[in-house]
N, C-alpha and C positions, 0 to 999 in steps of 0.2 A: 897627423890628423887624428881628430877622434873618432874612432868608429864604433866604441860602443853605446849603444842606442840609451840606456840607462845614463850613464855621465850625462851625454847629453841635455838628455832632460834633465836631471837634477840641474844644469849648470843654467839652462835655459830659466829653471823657477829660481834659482838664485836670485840672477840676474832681474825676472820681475819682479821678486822683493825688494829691491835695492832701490829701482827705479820709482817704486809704488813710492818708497819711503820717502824719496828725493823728491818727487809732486807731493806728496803730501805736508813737507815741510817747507817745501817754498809756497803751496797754498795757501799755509797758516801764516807765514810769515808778509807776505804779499798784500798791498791794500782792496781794497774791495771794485778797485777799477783796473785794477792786475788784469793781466791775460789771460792767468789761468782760469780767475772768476768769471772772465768774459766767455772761457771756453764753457766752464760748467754750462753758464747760460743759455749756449746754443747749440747745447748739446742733449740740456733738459728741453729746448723747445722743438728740437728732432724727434726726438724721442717720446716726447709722451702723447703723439696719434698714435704712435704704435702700441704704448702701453695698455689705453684703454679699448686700443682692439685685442688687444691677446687677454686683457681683464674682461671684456664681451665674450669672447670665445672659450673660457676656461669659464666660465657661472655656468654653465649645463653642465657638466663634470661635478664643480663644486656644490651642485645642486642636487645630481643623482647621486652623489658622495653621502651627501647629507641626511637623503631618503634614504638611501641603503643603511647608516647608521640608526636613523632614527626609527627604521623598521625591525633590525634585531633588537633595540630596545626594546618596543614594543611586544616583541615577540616572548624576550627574555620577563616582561612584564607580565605579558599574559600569563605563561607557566604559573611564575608565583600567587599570583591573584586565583588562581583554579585549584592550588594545590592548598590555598587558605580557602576558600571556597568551599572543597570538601572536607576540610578538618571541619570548617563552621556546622557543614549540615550533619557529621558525623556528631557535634555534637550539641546540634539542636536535638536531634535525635537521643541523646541521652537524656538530655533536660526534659524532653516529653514523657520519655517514659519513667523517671526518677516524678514527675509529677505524677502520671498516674499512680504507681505504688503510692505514695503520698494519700490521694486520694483513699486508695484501696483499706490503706492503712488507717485513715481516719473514720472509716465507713467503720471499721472493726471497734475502734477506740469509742465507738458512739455507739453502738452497738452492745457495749461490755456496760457503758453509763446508764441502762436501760432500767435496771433495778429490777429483770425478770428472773436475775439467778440468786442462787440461794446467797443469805447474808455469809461472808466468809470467805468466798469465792475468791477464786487466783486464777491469773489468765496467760498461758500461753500463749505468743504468735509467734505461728512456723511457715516459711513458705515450702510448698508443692514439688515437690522433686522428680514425683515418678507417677505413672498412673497405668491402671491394669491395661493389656492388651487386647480385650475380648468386651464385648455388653453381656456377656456370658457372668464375670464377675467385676465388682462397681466398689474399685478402692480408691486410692491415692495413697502416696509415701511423700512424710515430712521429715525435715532437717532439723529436728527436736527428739529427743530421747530420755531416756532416762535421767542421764545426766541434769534434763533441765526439769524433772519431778512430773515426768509422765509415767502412766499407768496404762495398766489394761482395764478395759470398761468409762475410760473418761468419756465426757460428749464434749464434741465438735463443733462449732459454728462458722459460720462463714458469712463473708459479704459481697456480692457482687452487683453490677448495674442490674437495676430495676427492667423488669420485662412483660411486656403485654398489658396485662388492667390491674396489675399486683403493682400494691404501695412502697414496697421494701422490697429491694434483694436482700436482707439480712435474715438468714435462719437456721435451721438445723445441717448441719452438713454430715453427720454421722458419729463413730465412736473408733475408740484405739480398740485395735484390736493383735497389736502386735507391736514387741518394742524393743528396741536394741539400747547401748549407748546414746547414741548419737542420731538416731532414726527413728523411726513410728511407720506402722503400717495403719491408715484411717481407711474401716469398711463405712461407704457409704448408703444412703438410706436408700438409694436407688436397688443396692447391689440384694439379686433374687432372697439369699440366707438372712436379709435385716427384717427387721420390725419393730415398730415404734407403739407404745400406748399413747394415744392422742383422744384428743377432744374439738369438737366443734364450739372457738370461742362464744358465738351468738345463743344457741341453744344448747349448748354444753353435752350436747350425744356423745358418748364416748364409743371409742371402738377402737383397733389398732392395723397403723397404715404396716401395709405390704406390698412387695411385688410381684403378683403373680407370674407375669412373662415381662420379659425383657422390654423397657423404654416406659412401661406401665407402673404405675404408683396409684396404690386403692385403699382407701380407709374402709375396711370388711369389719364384719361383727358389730353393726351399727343394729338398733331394733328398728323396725318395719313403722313403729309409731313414733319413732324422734322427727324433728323437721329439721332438715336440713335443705341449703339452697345453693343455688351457683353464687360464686362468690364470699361465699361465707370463710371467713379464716381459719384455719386448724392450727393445734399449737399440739405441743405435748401435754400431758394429763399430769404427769408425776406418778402416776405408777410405774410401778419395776422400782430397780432400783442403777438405773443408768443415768437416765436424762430430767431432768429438773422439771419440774413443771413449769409452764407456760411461754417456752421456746418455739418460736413461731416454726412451721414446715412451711406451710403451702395455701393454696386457696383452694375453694372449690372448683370444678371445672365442671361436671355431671353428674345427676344424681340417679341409677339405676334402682329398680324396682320389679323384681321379678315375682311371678306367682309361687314361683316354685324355690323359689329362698326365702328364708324367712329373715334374712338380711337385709339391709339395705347395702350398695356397692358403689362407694364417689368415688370418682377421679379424682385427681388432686395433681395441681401445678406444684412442683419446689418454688418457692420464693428463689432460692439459691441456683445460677444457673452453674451446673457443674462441669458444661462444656469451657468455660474462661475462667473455673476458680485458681488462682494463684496463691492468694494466702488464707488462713484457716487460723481460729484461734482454740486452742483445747483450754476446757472448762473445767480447773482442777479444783473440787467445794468438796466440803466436808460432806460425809455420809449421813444420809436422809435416809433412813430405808422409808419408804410409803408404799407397800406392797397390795395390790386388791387380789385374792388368789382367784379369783374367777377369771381373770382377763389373764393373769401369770400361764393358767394352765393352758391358754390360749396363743400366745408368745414363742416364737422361736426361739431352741434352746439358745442362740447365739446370742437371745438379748439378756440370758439371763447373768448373774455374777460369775466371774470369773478369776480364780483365786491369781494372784498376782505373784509369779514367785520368788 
């Protein structure tokens, strides 16, 4: 006898291969009113109530099969679509701000077409890299230097969004006042040590803007008998020999009047706001001297020339 459990079975699937083979060749061979044929017959008509109850009963499987798949799809879909999502707004984000610069830069480039600086003029633009830490002193540091023909003493300008009842953000922003390779240190008009000789464009008063305390910007050394009004524009004069004439600063904002000066003392808005200024363009023009010594003697020494070395 056979008693190992293996033989057995292999001898067993033999034998129903042999068998299978032998029905299936007398089925081909066989006509179609054969027995065998007859068996199919009623063996497919046993069989298939049962089929389509175990195909009823296996669709909720094949259904929650389907949701289960079609849900890590989904899921696997989601990720990608989030993770394109924030590339997109990562760089909408840059296209905003590549447009304002745009903007900022266009403001500059219209700015420069104005025909208020001297014939000959060349124009740096540098952007903003550092700014003082204190309102004690009122600078900015640019990414231009020597290298690109900056100097000590050049003036500044700048553009930013228009503010308050002023027509222009475009106007003076300061002077180099320090200069490496590859760097500039610009003191602005704000900062206590500056002073500009200006002029009120409507009634042409002249007198020269300063600051006397911190956040404050005052056009002093005006005469008691000029008229000046809120609103009125100030520009530079062209005297000294820093800033060109007729570079717009600021507006009026107040016009003081004391008994006991024999000044008058405005306020004055920057055109330029210098809390958002990003880029500055330095104003490199051939040498003007236009000197009034009476407003020079008047001038801090910082506005005066400064040998370049």
């Amino acid at each position: 006898m056979l008693r190992d459990p293996d033989v057995r079975r292999r001898l067993l699937f033999g034998a129903l291969i042999v068998i299978s083979l032998v029905l299936l060749t007398a089925f081909f061979r066989e006509p179609a009113t054969g027995a065998l044929h007859g068996l199919q017959r009623g063996t497919l008509g046993y069989l298939t109530p049962l089929q389509s109850t175990a195909t009823r009963a296996i669709e909720p499987f094949q259904e929650g099969y389907r949701w289960a798949g079609d849900l890590l799809e989904a899921h696997s879909r989601n990720e990608n679509l989030q993770t394109e999502l924030e590339g997109l707004r990562g760089r909408v984000v840059q296209l905003e701000e590549a447009d304002q610069e745009n903007r900022r830069l266009k403001e500059l480039l219209d700015f420069r077409e104005a025909a208020i600086f001297p014939a000959g003029s060349e124009f740096v633009v540098a952007r903003v890299i550092g700014r003082s830490p204190t309102r004690w002193q009122e600078w900015v540091h640019i990414d231009k230097g020597s290298a690109d023909g900056l100097k000590l003493n050049q003036p500044v300008v700048g553009a930013t969004n228009a503010t308050g009842d002023s027509l222009s953000g475009k106007g003076l922003v300061g002077k180099v006042v320090g200069v490496s390779e590859n760097a500039a240190q610009i003191q602005l008009i704000t900062d206590p040590e500056s002073s500009v000789a200006a002029l009120i464009q409507q009634s042409r008063a002249r007198g020269i803007v300063v600051v006397p305390e911190a956040g404050r910007l005052v056009m002093d050394y005006v005469e008691r008998d000029q008229r000046v009004e809120a609103k009125q524009i100030v520009e530079t004069s062209g005297f000294g020999e820093v800033y060109p004439k007729g570079i717009p600063v600021g507006v009026v904002q107040t016009v003081g009047e004391e008994d006991v000066n024999v000044y008058k003392q405005i306020e004055i808005r920057t055109f330029v706001d210098f809390g958002v200024l990003e880029e500055v363009m330095v104003v490199i023009s051939p040498a003007v001297p236009n000197v009034d010594e009476s407003l020079m003697e008047k001038l801090n020494p910082t506005d005066k020339p400064v040998a370049t070395p």
